[in-house]
C-alpha positions as CSV (number, residue, x, y, z in Angstrom):
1,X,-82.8,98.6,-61.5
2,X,-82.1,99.3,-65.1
3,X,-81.4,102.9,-64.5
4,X,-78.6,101.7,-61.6
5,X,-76.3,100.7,-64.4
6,X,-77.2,103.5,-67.0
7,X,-76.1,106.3,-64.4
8,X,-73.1,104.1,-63.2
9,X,-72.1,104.2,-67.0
10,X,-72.5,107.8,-67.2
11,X,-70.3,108.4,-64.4
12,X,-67.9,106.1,-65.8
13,X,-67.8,107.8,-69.3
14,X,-67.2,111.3,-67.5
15,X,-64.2,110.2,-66.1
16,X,-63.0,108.6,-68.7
17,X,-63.4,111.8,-70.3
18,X,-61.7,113.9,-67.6
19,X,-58.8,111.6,-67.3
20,X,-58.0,111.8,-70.9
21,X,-58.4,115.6,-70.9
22,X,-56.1,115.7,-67.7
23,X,-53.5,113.2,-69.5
24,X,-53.8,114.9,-72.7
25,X,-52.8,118.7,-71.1
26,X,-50.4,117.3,-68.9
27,X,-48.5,115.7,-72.1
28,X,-48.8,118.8,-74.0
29,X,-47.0,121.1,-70.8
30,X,-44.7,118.1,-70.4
31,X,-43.6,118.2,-73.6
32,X,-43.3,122.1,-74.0
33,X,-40.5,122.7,-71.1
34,X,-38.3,119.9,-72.7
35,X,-36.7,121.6,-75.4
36,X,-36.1,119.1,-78.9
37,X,-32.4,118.0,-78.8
38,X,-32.9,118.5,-82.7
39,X,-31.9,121.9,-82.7
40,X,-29.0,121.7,-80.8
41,X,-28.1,118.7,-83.2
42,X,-28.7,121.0,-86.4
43,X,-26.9,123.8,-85.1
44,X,-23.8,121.2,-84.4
45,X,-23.9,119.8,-87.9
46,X,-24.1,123.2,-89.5
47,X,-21.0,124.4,-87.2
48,X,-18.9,121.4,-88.5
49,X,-20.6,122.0,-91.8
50,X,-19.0,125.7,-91.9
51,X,-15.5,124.2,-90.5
52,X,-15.1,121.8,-93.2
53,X,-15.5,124.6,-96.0
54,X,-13.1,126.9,-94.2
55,X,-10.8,123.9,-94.7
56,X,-11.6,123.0,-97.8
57,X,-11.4,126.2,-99.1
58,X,-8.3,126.7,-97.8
59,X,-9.2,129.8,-96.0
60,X,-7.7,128.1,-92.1
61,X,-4.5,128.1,-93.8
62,X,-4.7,131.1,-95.2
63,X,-5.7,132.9,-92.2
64,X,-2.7,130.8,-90.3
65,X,-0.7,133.1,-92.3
66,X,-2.2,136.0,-93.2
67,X,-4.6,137.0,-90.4
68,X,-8.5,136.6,-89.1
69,X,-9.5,139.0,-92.1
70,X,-10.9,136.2,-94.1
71,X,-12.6,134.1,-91.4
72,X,-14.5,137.5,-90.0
73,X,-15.6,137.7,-93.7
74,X,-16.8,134.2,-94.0
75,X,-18.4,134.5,-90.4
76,X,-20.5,137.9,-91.3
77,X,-21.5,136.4,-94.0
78,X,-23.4,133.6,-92.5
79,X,-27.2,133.5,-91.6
80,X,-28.1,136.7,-89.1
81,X,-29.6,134.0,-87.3
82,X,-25.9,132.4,-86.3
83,X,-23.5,133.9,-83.7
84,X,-19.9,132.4,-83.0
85,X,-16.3,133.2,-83.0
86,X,-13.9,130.7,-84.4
87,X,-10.2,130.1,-82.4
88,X,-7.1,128.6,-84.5
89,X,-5.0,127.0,-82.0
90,X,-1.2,125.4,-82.9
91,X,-0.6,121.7,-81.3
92,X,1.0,123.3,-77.9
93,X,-2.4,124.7,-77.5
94,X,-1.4,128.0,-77.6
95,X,-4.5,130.6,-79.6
96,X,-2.9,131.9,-82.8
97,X,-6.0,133.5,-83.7
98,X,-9.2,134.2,-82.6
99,X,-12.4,136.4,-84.5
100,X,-15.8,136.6,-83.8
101,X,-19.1,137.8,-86.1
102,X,-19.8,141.3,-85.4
103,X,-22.5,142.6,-83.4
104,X,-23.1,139.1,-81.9
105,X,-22.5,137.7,-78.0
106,X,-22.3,133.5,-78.0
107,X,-24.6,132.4,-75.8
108,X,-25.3,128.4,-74.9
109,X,-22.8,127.5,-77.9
110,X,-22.4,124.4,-79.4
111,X,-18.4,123.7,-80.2
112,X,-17.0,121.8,-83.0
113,X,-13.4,121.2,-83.5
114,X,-11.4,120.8,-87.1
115,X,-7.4,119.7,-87.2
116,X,-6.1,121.2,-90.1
117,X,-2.3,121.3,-91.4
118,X,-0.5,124.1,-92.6
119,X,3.4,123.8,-93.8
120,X,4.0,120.6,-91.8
121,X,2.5,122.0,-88.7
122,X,-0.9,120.9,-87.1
123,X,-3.5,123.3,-86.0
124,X,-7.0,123.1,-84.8
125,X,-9.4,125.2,-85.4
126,X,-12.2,125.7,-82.6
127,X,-15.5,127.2,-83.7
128,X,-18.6,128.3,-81.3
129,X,-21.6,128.4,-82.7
130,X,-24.9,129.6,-81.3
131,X,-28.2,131.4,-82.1
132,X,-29.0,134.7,-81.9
């Protein structure tokens, strides 16, 4: 009668076993096709990161009046590993300029927006930002 419980303890411990093999992989495939919202939240920070130096360096207002020369230089020289195209739009809404980072296509951007003023008139500047 001794060896009834021995083998029923066996059996037990091999299931154990199994289930926690089977709960284990399952977690791991779970948890690989939900991508980490991280990322997504990095890449936003960094796109408002970038927008706040264009403002603070004064280059939104300067491309206001000047032209998209400027911002296409500030964009190229970001990481290769960034694609977007910033839009400057005037308070009507209307696009005063747009540019873009060469050789790059946005795709699944994040956007940030930045209001900026330039000789008494408001602007916002629109910039999407993805990953190559």
């Amino acid at each position: 009668m001794a060896r009834k419980g021995f083998v029923f303890t066996l059996d037990m411990i091999l299931a154990m076993i199994i289930a926690g093999v089977l709960i284990t992989s399952s977690y791991f495939f779970v948890s690989e096709a939900i991508p980490p919202p991280a990322g997504r939240q990095n890449l936003f920070k960094a796109s408002l990161d970038i927008l706040a130096v264009l403002e603070k360096s004064s280059s939104l207002e300067e491309a206001v009046e000047a032209g998209s020369s400027r911002l296409q230089e500030f964009l190229n020289a970001t990481p290769k590993e960034f694609c977007g195209n910033i839009t400057v739009y005037d308070h009507h809404s209307g696009v005063v300029l747009s540019t873009f980072k060469n050789g790059c296509n946005v795709t699944d951007p994040v956007v940030s927006r930045r209001v900026f003023v330039q000789r008494f008139s408001s602007y916002y500047a629109e910039l999407r930002l993805g990953l190559a």
